[in-house]
C-alpha positions as CSV (number, residue, x, y, z in Angstrom):
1,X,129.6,129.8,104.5
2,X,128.8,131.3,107.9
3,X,125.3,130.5,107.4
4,X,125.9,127.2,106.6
5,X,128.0,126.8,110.1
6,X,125.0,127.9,112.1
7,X,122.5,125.2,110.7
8,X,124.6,122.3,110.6
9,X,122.4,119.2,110.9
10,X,125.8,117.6,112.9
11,X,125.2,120.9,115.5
12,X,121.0,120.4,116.0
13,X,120.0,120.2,119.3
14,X,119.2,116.6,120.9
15,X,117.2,115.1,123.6
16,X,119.6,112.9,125.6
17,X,118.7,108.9,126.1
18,X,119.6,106.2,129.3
19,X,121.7,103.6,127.4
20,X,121.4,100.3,129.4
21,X,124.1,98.4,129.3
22,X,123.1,94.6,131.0
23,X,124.5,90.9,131.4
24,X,125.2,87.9,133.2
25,X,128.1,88.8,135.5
26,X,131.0,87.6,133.8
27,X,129.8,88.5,130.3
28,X,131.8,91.9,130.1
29,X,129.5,94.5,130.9
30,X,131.4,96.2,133.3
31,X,134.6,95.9,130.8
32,X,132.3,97.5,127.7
33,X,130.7,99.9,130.1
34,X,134.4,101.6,131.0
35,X,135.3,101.6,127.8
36,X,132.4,103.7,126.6
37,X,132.9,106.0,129.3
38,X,136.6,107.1,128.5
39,X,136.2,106.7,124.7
40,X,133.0,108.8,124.8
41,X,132.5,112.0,126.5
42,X,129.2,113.1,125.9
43,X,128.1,109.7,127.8
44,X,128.4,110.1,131.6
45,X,127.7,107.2,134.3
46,X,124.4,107.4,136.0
47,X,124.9,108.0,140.0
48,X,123.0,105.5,142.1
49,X,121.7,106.9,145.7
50,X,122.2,104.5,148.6
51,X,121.5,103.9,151.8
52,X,124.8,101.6,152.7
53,X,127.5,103.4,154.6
54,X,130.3,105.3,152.7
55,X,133.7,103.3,152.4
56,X,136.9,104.5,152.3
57,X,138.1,106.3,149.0
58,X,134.0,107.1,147.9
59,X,133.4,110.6,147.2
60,X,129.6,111.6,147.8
61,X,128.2,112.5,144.2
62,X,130.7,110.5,142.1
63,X,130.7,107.1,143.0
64,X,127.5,107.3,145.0
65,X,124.6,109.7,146.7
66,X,125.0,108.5,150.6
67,X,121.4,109.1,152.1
68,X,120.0,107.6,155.4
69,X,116.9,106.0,155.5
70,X,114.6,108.8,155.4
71,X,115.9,110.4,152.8
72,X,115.3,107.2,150.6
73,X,112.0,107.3,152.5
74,X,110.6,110.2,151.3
75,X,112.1,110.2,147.8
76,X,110.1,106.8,147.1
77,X,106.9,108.7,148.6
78,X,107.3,111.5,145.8
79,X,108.2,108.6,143.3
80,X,111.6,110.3,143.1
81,X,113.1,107.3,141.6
82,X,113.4,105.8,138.0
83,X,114.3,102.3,139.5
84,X,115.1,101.1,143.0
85,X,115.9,97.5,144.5
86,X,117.7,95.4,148.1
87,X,120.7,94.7,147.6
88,X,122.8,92.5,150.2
89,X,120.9,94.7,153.4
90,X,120.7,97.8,151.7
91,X,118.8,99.9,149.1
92,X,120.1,101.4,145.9
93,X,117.9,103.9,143.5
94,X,118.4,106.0,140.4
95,X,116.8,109.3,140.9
96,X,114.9,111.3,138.3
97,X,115.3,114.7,139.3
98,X,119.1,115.5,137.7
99,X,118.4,113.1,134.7
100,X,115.2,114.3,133.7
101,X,116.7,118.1,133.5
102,X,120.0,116.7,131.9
103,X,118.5,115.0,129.1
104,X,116.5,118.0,128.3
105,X,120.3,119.5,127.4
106,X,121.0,116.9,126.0
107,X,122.7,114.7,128.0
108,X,123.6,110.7,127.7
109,X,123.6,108.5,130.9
110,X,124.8,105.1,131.2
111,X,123.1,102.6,133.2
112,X,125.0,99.9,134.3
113,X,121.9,97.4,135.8
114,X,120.2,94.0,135.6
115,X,117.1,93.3,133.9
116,X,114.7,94.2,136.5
117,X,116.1,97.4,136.9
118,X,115.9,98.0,133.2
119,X,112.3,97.2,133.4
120,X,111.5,99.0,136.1
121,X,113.2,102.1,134.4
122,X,111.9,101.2,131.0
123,X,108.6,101.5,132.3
124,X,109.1,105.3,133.8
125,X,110.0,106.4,131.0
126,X,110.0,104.4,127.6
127,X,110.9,107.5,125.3
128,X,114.4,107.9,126.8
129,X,115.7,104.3,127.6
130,X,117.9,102.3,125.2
131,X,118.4,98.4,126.1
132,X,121.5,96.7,125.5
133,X,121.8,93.1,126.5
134,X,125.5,91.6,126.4
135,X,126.0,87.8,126.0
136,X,129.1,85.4,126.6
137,X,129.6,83.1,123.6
138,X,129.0,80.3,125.6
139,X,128.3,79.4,129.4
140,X,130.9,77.0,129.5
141,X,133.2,80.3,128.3
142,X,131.5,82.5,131.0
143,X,132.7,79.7,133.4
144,X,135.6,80.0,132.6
145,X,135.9,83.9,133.0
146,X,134.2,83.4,136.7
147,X,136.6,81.0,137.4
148,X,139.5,82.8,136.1
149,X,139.2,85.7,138.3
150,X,140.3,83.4,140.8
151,X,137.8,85.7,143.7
152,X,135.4,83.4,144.3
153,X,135.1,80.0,145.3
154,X,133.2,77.2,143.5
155,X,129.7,77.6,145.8
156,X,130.2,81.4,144.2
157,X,130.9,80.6,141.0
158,X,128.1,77.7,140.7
159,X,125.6,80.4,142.3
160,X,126.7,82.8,140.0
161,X,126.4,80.9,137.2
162,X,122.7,80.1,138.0
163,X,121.5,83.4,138.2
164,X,123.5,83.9,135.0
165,X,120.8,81.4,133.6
166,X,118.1,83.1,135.0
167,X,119.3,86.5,133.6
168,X,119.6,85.6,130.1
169,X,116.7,84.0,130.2
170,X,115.2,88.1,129.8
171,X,117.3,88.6,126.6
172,X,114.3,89.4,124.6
173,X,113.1,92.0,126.8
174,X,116.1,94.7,125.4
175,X,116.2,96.5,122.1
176,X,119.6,95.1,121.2
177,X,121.3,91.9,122.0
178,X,125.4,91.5,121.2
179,X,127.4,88.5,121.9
180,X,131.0,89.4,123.6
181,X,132.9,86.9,121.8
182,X,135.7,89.3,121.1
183,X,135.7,92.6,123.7
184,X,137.1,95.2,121.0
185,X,134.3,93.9,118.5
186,X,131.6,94.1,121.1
187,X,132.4,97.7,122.0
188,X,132.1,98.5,118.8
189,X,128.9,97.0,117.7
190,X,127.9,99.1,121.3
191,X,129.2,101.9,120.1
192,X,127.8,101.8,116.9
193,X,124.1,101.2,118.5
194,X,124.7,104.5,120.7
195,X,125.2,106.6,117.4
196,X,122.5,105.3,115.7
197,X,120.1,106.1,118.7
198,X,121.6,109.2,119.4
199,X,120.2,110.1,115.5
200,X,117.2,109.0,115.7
201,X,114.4,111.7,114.7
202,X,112.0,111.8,117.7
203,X,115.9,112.6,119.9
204,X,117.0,115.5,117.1
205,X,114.3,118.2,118.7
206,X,116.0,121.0,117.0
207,X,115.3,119.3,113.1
208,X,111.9,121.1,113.7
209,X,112.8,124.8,113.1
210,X,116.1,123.4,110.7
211,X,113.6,122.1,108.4
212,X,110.9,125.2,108.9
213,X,113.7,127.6,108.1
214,X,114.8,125.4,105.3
215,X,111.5,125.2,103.6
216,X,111.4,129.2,103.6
């Protein structure tokens, strides 16, 4: 029985993935994404560095890595960075270093970006990167979730809703595509794709000497 404990196909060794979670703002992702992260431990949020200053209640590390200018600099001169873009006067990048190493142990990271940052990241590194693409039922129903927020006014929301067009017109560039008609039913059809990607064989890297000393 104890030999049985020690090779335990449920116990192998796995490469971690980046699961991408994108959509239209509005669409949930945001919702799903902190859901994942408290239902699922072995899932942690990726940490974007950022040139933009700190604000109060940020924690360096956690919510954000606060560099200057030439930090960012120089880590986009040693392609330091998976994906990077402007955003409102400042500049926001995932960096490779920590990842790379974590999903060597195994490690999950979720990626909570748009769809040129997924590209841009799917294109560093294809082997690791799982794409998830979250839809609202309808735009009149996404709308309707903008304008219920009551945050924004109806320039925002009509912006907002264009570039909502624009971003869904990239739907067929992800590996999965789930509709968030009903939040609990969307988490778990993203749940359920995170399972079945964290089983795939080229991720198990420890089925290779399971099945050698099986075969003995």
């Amino acid at each position: 029985m104890a030999e049985a404990s020690r090779t335990d196909p449920d116990t192998l060794h796995r490469r971690g993935l980046m699961f991408i979670l994108s959509s239209p703002s509005g669409a949930g992702k945001t919702t799903i994404s902190n859901m994942l992260l408290e239902a699922d431990p072995a899932i942690m949020l990726s940490v974007s560095a950022t040139t933009r200053p700190m604000r109060k209640g940020e924690e360096d590390g956690v919510h954000y890595h606060f560099v200057d200018d030439a930090e960012f600099d120089r880590l986009l001169e040693e392609d330091g960075f998976y994906e990077w873009a402007h955003v409102f006067g400042h500049r926001y990048g995932t960096p490779k270093g920590h990842i790379r190493s974590a999903l060597k142990d195994g490690q999950d990271f979720l990626f909570d970006i748009d769809w040129q940052g997924t590209q841009q990241l799917y294109q560093k590194d294809q082997q690791d990167v799982v794409r998830v693409f979250i839809l609202p039922p309808s735009l009149e129903e996404l709308q309707r979730r903008l304008t219920g927020r009551g945050t924004d006014s109806a320039e925002v929301i009509a912006a907002r809703m264009d570039r909502a067009r624009a971003e869904i017109s990239h739907w067929d560039g992800y590996d999965y595509v789930v509709v968030n008609d009903d939040v609990d039913a969307c988490f778990a059809k993203v749940r359920e794709i995170l399972e079945a990607e964290r089983m795939k064989r080229q991720r198990q890297t420890g089925l290779i000497d399971f099945v050698r000393n099986l075969m003995r």
